[in-house]
C-alpha positions, -999 to +999 in steps of 0.1 A: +209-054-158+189-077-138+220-094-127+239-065-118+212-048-097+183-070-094+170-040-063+165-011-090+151-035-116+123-052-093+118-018-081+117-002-115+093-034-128+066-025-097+070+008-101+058+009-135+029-016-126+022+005-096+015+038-114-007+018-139-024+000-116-029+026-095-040+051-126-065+022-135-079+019-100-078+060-099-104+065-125-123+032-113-131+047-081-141+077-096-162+056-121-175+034-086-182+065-067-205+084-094-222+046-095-231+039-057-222+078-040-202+085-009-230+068+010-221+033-005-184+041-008-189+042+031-201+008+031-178-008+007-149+003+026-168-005+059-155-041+055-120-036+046-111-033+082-125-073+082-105-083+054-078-070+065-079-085+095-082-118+077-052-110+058-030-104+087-039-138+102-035-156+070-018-136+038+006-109+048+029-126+076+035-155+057+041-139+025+072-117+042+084-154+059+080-171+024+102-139+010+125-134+036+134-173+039+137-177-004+161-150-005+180-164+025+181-200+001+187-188-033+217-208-038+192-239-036+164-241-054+152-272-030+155-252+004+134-222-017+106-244-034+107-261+004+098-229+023+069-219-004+055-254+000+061-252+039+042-214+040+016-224+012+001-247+034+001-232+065-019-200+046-044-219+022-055-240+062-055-208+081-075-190+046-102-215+043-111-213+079-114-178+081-134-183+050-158-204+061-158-182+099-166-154+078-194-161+052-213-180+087-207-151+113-213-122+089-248-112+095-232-112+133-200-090+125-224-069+102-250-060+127-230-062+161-190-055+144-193-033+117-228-015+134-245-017+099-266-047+087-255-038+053-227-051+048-239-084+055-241-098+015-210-078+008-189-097+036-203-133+024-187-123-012-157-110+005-154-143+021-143-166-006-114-140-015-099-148+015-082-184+005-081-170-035-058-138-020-039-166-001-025-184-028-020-154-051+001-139-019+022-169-014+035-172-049+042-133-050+064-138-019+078-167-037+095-145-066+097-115-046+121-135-025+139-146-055+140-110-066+115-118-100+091-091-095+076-094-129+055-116-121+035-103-093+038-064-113+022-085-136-003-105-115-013-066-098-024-052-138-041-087-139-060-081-109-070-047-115-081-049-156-102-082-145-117-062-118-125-031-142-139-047-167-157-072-148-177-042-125-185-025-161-201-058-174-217-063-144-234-028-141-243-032-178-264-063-171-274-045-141-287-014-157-304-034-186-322-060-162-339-026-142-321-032-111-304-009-087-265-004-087-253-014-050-223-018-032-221-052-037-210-047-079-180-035-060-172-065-038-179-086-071-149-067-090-132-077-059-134-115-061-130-114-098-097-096-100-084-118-071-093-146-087-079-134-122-043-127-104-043-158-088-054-186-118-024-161-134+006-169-110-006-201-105-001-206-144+031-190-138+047-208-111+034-241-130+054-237-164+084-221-141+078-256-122+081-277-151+110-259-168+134-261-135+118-289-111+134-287-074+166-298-064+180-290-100+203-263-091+229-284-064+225-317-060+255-314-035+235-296-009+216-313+013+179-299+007+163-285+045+133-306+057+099-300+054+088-301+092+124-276+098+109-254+068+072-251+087+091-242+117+110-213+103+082-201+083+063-201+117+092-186+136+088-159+114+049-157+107+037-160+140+048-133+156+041-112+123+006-127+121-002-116+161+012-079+154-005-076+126-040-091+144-035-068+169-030-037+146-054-050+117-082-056+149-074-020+164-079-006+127-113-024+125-123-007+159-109+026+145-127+027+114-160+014+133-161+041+155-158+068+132-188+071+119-202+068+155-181+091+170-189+119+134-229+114+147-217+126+180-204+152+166-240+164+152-241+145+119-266+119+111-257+086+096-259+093+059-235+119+065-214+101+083-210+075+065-203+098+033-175+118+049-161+082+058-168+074+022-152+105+005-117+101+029-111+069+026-128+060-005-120+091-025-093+113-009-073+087+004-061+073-027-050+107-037-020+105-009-012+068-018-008+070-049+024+082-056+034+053-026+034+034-055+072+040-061+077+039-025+061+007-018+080-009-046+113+001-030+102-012+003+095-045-014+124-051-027+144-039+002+131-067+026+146-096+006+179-074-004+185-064+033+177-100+045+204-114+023+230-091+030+223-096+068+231-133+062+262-124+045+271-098+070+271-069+047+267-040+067+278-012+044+249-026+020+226-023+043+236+010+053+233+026+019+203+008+008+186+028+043+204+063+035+193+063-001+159+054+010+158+077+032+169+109+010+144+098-021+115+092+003+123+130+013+127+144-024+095+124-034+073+134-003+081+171-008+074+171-042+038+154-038+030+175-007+037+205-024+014+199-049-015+185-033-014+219-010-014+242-042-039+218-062-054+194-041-090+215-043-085+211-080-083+174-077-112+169-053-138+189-074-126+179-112-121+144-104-146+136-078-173+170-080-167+170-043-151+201-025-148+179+006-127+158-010-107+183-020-102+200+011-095+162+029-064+158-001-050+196+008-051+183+049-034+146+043-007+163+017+016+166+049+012+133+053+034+118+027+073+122+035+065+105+070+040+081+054+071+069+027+100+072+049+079+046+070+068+027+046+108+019+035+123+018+069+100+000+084+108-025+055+144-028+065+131-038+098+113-062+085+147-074+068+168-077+097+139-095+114+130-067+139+094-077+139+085-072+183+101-034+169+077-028+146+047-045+162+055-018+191+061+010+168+029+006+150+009+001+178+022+032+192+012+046+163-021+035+167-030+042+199-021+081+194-047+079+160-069+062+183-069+083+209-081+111+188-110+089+171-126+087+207-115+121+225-114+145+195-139+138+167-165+141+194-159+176+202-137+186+168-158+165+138-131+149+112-106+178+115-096+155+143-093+124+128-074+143+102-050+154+129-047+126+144-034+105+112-005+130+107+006+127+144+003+093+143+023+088+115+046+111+127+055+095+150+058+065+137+080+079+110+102+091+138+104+054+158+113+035+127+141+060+119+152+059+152+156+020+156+170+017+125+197+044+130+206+021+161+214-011+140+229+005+110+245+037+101+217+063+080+233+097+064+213+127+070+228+163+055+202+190+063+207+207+033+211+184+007+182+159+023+160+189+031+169+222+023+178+217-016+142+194-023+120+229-007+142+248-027+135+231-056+099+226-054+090+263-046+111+268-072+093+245-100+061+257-084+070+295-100+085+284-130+048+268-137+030+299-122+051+323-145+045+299-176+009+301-171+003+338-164+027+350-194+032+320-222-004+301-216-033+321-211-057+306-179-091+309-196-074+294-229-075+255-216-098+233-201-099+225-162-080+194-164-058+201-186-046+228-168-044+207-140-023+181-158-003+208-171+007+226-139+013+193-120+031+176-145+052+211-154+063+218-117+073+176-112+096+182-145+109+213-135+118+199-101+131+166-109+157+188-136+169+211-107+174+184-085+192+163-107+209+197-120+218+203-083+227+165-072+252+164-107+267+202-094+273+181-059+288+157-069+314+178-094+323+198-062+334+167-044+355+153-070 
């Protein structure tokens, strides 16, 4: 199977260590938010805009080079161990400097950056993740590019058990020594589970080292130099790593300003920082989840859609998009639809929160834009379109920006809320767009749009009528109605449009 279609069986492998992932690190932030409250969810995420701008410096761009350039090479093992070697050592510099920037600078970026002193301890822990994530990063790239996505599925339930279990030992010894639960047990399960993943795929790319050492594969080919390996890598990263500075850096002044801008609004800073806390801490996580099949396609489109571009195989690249497009629509319909009818059920059984609730019912319209972006922008990234999607995003960001600073003022985080759908509306629509110029995308109104809404309302009364007449309301608990209904109306919808897709396909024949 993996031979034959090595796309839907990376995607298949991540998808299935997405959702468990993700279902691990669901419950975990419940578990974390009941531990240090809204207040302190506030501040742990208060210093993600810092990593991540670390990570677009030294992570992210050269992971997508490293993959992009392997998956270009795979008919020499040489030319692919060359360009990991090349981009592993351009990250691990460019890591332990912004390491050892960080841990010295942070009680400046925590008083005079982040505006909260803090977050000072909990960005001198963050530091040392940086060059750990680095490593961890370059190998994933590594076999994504060589279309092995075991290993890094495997290296993300690493990270995530490690960091799970290590934040419950650690609030045990916490809890028995008479000591306060903070923010920083958080940060803590961060470094572990990095550090778990990476010792893991370093073990892995070791043995896989050992048992096929470079240059096996064609000793006819003339293996690319190092010095021409760190060029491409860089031809690549560089521009990568400035859109994603610029981007990562207008994030960090985005998610700055919003609890500045919410006290402006007439809330003080507890409650600022706990409406920041319950979106992006609680609510958040809610919309992404189901990304997690979406985000698996759009990692193993990169590498696909690189290859066939060196090959010249148009068609490919033009049914990879079109299928993207219409299961991004099918699966964003679905999960909107049922965080509008039961996202207030989600928010107050899961988190006791009714805020978070009512923040999971507003970003529901979020997701077909947020996965239809997510993949095309992907397939840029494949045919090398990176100036495209450094102006689409910022774009992008400038609109969500614009209503941080005009609109929360005067509108609170109904604003910010509006702004992120915009936003990512637009940027939805861009990345379509340019990719619709270079290759050819199929769009039938009714059979990409029409016959999904039809099916979900659908599903959605099949599941009201089985509850009313077959199971009583009152006769189950909360969540297990919950589970029920959501997990009734996905079946229900999934059978009509296969039903549908199999009746389609009959009438063409």
């Amino acid at each position: 199977m993996n031979h034959k279609n090595p796309v839907l069986t990376g995607t298949l492998i991540l998808t299935a260590a997405g959702f468990i992932t993700r279902i691990l690190g669901f419950f975990y932030r419940i578990y974390l938010s009941d531990l240090i409250g809204a207040e302190g969810m506030g501040l742990y995420q208060l210093i993600f805009p810092v990593f991540s701008v670390c990570f677009s410096l030294c992570c992210g761009p050269i992971q997508t080079s490293i993959s992009r350039y392997v998956a270009s090479s795979v008919s020499s093992e040489s030319d692919c161990r060359r360009f990991f070697h090349a981009g592993f050592l351009l990250s691990m510099t460019l890591s332990v400097i912004s390491c050892l920037l960080l841990f010295l600078f942070s009680p400046w970026i925590a008083r005079y950056v982040l505006l909260e002193s803090r977050c000072e301890p909990l960005l001198k822990v963050m530091a040392f993740t940086v060059p750990i994530n680095a490593v961890h990063c370059c190998i994933c790239g590594y076999y994504y590019g060589k279309k092995k996505a075991a290993i890094p599925a495997f290296s993300q339930l690493a990270e995530q058990l490690i960091r799970v279990f290590s934040v419950c030992l650690i609030v045990q010894v916490t809890l028995a020594s008479g000591q306060e639960i903070t923010p920083f047990i958080a940060v803590a399960g961060l470094f572990t589970g990095e550090a778990g993943a990476m010792l893991f795929t370093v073990a892995v790319y070791t043995v896989s080292r050992t048992l096929c050492p470079s240059g096996s594969s064609n000793f006819l080919h003339k293996p690319i130099s190092y010095p021409k390996a760190c060029r491409n890598i860089l031809k690549m990263a560089v521009p990568l790593a400035a859109n994603r500075l610029v981007l990562s850096s207008l994030q960090s002044v985005e998610a700055v300003m919003i609890p500045g801008r919410l006290q402006m609004y007439g809330l003080t800073s507890s409650q600022a920082l706990a409406i920041y806390g319950t979106l992006t801490g609680m609510a958040m996580h809610f919309i992404h989840f189901p990304s997690a099949l979406t985000n698996s396609i759009a990692v193993m489109l990169l590498p696909d859609v690189a290859e066939a571009q060196s090959l010249n195989h148009t068609g490919k690249i033009s049914r990879s998009a079109s299928a993207s497009l219409h299961f991004c629509l099918s699966i964003g319909i679905l999960c909107t639809g049922i965080f509008i009818f039961h996202g207030m059920d989600m928010g107050i059984l899961f988190f006791k929160d009714k805020t978070a609730g009512l923040f999971i019912q507003n970003l529901a319209w979020l997701c077909p834009f947020l996965y239809i972006a997510t993949t095309m922008g992907s397939i840029l990234n494949g045919m090398g379109k990176t100036s495209l999607i450094f102006t689409h995003n910022l774009i992008s960001l400038i609109i969500q920006l614009s209503f941080v600073i005009f609109g929360i003022p005067r509108f609170g985080i109904t604003a910010y809320l509006t702004g992120m759908l915009v936003s990512e509306l637009a940027l939805c629509f861009l990345h379509l767009t340019a990719v619709r110029r270079y290759t050819e995308v199929s769009f039938q109104p009714f059979h990409h749009l029409a016959r999904p809404l039809c099916a979900f309302f659908l599903s959605h009364w099949i599941t009201e009528v089985i509850s009313d007449t077959v199971i009583p309301q009152t006769a189950l608990p909360s969540m297990t109605r919950l589970i029920l209904s959501t997990g009734s109306t996905a079946f229900f919808y999934i059978l009509l449009m296969g039903a549908t897709e199999t009746w389609q396909e009959g009438s063409l024949r």
